[in-house]
C-alpha positions as CSV (number, residue, x, y, z in Angstrom):
1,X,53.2,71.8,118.1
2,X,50.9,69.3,117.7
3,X,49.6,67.7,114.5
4,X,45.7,66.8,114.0
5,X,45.0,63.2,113.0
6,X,42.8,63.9,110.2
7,X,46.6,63.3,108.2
8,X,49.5,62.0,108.4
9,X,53.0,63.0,108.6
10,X,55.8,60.8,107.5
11,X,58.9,60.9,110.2
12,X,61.2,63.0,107.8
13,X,58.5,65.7,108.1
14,X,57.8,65.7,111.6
15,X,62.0,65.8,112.2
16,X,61.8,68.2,110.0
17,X,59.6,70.8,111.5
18,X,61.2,70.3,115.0
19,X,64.7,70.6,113.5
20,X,65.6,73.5,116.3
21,X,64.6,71.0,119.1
22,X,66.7,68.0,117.6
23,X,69.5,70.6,116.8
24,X,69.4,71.4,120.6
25,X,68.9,67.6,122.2
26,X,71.4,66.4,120.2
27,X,73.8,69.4,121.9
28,X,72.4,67.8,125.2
29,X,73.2,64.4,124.5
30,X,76.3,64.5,121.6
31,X,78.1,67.4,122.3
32,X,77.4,67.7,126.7
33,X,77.1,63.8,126.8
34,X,74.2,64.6,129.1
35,X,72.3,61.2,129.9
36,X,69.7,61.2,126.8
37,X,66.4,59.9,129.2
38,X,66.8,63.0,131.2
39,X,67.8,65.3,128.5
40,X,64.4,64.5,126.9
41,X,62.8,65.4,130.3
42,X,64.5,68.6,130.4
43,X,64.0,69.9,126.9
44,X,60.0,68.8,127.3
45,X,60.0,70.9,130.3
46,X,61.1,73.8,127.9
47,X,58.7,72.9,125.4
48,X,55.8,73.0,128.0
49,X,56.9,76.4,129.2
50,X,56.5,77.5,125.8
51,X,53.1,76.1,125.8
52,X,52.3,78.1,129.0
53,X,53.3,81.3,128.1
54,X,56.8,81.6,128.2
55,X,58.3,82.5,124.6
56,X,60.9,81.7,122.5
57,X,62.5,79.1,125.4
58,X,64.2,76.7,123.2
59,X,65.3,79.5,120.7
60,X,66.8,81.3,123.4
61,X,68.5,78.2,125.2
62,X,70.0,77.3,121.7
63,X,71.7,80.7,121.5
64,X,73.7,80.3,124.3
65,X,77.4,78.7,123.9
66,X,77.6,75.2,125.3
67,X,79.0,75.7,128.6
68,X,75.5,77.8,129.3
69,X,73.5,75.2,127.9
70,X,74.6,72.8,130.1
71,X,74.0,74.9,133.5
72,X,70.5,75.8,132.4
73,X,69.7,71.9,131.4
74,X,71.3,71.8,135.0
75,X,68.6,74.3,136.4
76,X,66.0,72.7,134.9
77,X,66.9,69.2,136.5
78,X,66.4,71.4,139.4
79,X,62.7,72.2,138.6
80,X,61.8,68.8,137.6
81,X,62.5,67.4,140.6
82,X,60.5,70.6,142.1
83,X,57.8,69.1,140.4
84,X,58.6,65.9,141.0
85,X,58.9,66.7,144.7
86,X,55.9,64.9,147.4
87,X,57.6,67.5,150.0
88,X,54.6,69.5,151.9
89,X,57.4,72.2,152.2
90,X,56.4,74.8,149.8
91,X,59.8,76.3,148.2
92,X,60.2,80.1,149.1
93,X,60.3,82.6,146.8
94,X,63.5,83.7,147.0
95,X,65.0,80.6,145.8
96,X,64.0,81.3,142.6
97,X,67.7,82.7,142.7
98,X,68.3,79.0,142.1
99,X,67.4,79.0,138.3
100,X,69.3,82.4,137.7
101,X,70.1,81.3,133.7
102,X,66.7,80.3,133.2
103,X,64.9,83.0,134.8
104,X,67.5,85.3,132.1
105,X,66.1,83.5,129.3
106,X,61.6,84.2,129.6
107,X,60.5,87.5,130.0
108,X,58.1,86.2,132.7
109,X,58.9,85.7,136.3
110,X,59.7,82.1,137.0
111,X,60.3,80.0,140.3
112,X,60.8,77.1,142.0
113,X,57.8,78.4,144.2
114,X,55.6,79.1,141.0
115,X,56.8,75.3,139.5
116,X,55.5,73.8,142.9
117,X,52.6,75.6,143.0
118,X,51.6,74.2,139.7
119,X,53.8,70.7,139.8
120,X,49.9,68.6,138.6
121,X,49.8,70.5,135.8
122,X,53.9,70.4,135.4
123,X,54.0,66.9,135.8
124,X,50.8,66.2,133.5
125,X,52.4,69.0,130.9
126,X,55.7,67.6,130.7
127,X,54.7,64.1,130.2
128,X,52.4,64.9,127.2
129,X,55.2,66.9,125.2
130,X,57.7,63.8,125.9
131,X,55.1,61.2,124.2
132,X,53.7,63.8,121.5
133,X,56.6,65.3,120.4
134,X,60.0,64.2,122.7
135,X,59.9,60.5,121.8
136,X,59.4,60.8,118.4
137,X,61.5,63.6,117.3
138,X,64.4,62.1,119.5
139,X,64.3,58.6,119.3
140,X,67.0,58.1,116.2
141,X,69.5,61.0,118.2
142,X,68.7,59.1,121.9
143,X,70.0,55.6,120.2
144,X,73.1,57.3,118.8
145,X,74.0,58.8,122.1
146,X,73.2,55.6,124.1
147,X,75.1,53.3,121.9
148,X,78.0,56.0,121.5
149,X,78.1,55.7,125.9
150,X,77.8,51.9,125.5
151,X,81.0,51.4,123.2
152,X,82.8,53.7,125.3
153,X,82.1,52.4,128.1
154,X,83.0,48.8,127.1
155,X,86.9,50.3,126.0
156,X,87.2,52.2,129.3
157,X,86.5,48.4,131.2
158,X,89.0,47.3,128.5
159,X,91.7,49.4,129.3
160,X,91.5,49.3,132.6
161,X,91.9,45.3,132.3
162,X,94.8,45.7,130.0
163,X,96.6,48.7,131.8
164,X,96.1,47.0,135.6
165,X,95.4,48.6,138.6
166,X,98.8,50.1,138.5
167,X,98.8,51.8,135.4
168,X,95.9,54.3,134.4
169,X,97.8,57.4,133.7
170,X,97.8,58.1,130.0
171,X,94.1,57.7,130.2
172,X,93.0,60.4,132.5
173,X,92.5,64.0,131.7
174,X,93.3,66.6,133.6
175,X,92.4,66.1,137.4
176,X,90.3,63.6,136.6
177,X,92.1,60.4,137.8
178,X,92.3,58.8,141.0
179,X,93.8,60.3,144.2
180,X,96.0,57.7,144.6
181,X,97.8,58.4,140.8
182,X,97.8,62.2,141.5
183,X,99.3,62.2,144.8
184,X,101.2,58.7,145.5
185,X,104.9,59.2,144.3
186,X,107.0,61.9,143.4
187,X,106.6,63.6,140.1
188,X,108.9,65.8,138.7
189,X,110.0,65.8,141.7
190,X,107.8,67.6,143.8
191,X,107.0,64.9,146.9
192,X,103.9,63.4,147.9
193,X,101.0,66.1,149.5
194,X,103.3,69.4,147.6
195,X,102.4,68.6,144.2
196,X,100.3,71.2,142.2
197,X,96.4,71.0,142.0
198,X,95.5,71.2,138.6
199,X,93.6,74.3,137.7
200,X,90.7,72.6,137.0
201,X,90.5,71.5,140.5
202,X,90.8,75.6,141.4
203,X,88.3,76.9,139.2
204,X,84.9,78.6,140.1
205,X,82.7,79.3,137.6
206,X,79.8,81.9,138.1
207,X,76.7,83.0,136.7
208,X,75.1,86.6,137.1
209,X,72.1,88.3,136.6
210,X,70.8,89.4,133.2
211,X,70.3,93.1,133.4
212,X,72.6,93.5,136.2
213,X,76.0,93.9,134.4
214,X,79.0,92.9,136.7
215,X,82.5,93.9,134.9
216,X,85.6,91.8,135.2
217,X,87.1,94.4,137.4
218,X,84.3,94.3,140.2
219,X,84.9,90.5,140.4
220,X,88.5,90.4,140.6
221,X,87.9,93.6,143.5
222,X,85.3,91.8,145.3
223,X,87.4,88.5,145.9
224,X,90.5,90.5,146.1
225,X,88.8,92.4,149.8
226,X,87.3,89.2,150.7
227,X,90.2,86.7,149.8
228,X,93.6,89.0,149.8
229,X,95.7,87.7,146.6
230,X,94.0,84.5,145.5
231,X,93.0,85.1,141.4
232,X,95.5,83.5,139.1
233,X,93.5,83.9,135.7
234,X,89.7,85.1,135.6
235,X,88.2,84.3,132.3
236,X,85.2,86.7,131.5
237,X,82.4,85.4,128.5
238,X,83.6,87.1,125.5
239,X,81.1,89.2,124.5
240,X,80.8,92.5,121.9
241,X,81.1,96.0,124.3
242,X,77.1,96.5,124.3
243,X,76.5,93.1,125.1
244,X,76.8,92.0,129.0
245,X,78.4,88.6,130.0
246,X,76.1,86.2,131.6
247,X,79.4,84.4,133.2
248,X,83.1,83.5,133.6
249,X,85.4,80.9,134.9
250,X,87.8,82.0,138.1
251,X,91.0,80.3,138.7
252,X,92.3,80.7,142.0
253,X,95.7,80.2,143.4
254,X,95.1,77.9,146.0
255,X,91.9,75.1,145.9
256,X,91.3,76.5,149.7
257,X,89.6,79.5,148.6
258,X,87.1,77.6,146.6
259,X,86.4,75.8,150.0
260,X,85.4,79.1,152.1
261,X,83.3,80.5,149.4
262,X,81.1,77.9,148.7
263,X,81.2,76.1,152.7
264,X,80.3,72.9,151.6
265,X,77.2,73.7,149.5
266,X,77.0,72.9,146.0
267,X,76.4,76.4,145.0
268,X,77.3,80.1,146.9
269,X,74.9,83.4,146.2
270,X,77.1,86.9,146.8
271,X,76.5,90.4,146.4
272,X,78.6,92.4,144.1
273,X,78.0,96.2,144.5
274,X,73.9,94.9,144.8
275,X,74.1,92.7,142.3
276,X,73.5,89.0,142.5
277,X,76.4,86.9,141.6
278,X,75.7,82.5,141.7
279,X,79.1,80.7,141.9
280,X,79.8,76.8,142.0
281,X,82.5,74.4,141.4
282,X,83.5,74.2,137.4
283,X,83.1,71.0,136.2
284,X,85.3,70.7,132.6
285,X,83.3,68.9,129.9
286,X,85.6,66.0,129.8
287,X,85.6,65.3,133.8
288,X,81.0,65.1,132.8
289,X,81.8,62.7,130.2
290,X,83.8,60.7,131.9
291,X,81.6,60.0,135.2
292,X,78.7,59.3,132.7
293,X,80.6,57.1,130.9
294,X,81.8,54.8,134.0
295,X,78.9,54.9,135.9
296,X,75.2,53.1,134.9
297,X,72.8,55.6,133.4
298,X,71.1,56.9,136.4
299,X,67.1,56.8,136.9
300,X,65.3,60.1,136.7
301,X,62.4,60.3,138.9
302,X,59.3,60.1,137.1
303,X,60.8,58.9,134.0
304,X,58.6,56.1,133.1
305,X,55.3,58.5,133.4
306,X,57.0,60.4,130.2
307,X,58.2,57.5,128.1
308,X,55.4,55.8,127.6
309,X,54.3,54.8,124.0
């Protein structure tokens, strides 16, 4: 919302009002360790589709548990660079299968196509909510997060100096080291190229449709006909009976299987008895933080066009 400028409203008021956006952002930034310059792109872009008819966006996104947070902030990256985009190829409209979460949350029909279609106005909209509202209600939360990646960054180059090319292990997660430390010697035994993949490294996670409720025994049926005997542990979004799930993490026995569903795309659509299913590698919250965290911030196209003072 924006305030006239016949007064004037201290900083504690204006965070004040927009405590459900800050609450959110700082879930983007804090809590994901998204990168905070894109993360105020991407929860502008909600605030603009609130401006242009679609209700109740940010509301709705800050309902959702984390882990769906983070793949609609992913889908809207998706539409930013949509608008973003100088292609003269138009995007169909059926990829608007592409922003399945999102498309869940508005009770209007939204596209990639329909974004493209109006990317002047996007761009123009976007950029306006980021230096009205985004840069001052953020600011504070954007320096926490930036300084937070800083220090840790600065003790990752540390203990990689102390430790020595030789020695990371004890500060890795997971599958999150370096091929050579997860598949160079014997461990327990088991010899170089028979060790275990850690489940991580097996796991899909999928999205589906809201309104289209797809049980836990369709899934595991489904890959079952298509894959023989693969599931080791399918983790359904716990939800009360009259509520539907919106998505769930499959582990699978072998990484393999992973590999012929998706084909080398980033992302697979299926049919599951006519319903659309959207499945993708899972990505664990620490393996995000840590690639953020070792890497420079990256550059988000059009970023400078929203920061400006």
């Amino acid at each position: 919302m924006d305030f006239g400028s016949s007064f004037f409203v201290t900083q504690e008021e204006f965070n004040l009002f927009h405590r459900i956006d800050r609450e959110l952002y700082r879930i983007l930034v804090i809590n994901l360790f998204r990168e905070p310059a894109e993360s105020m792109q991407v929860h502008a872009m909600w605030l603009w589709l609130e401006r242009v008819g679609f209700r109740n966006v940010v509301k709705r996104v800050l309902s959702l548990p984390n882990i769906l947070i983070n793949e609609v902030a992913d889908e809207t990256v998706m539409c930013l660079n949509c608008i973003n985009s100088n292609s003269s190829i138009t995007p169909s409209s059926s990829e608007s299968g592409e922003i399945p979460l999102l498309q869940s949350l508005v009770d209007k029909e939204i596209s990639l196509q329909f974004l493209y279609e109006n990317r002047v106005r996007a761009l123009q909209g976007v950029a306006k909510v980021v230096h009205d509202v985004c840069v001052r209600a953020f600011t504070d939360i954007m320096q926490q997060a930036m300084m937070r990646n800083s220090n840790e960054r600065v003790m990752e180059a540390q203990r990689a100096v102390t430790q020595g090319p030789e020695n990371h292990g004890p500060f890795w997660f997971g599958s999150i080291g370096p091929s050579n430390l997860r598949a160079g010697n014997k461990v327990g035994g088991v010899a170089q190229g028979t060790h275990e993949v850690a489940a991580d490294d097996r796991t899909l996670f999928v999205t589906f449709s809201k309104g289209y409720r797809v049980e836990e025994w369709e899934v595991r049926e489904f890959l079952t006909m298509a894959y023989g005997d693969c599931i080791e542990a399918l983790y359904m979004q716990e939800v009360q009976p009259s509520e539907q799930a919106l998505f769930a993490r499959i582990v699978f026995r072998q990484v393999s299987t992973i590999d012929m569903i998706l084909r080398g795309a980033t992302k697979a659509k299926f049919s599951i008895n006519g319903k659309h299913v959207w499945a993708r590698k899972f990505v664990p919250k620490r393996t995000v933080t840590r690639s953020l965290l070792l890497a420079a911030p990256p550059i988000f196209p059009g970023e400078s066009s929203g920061s400006g003072s």
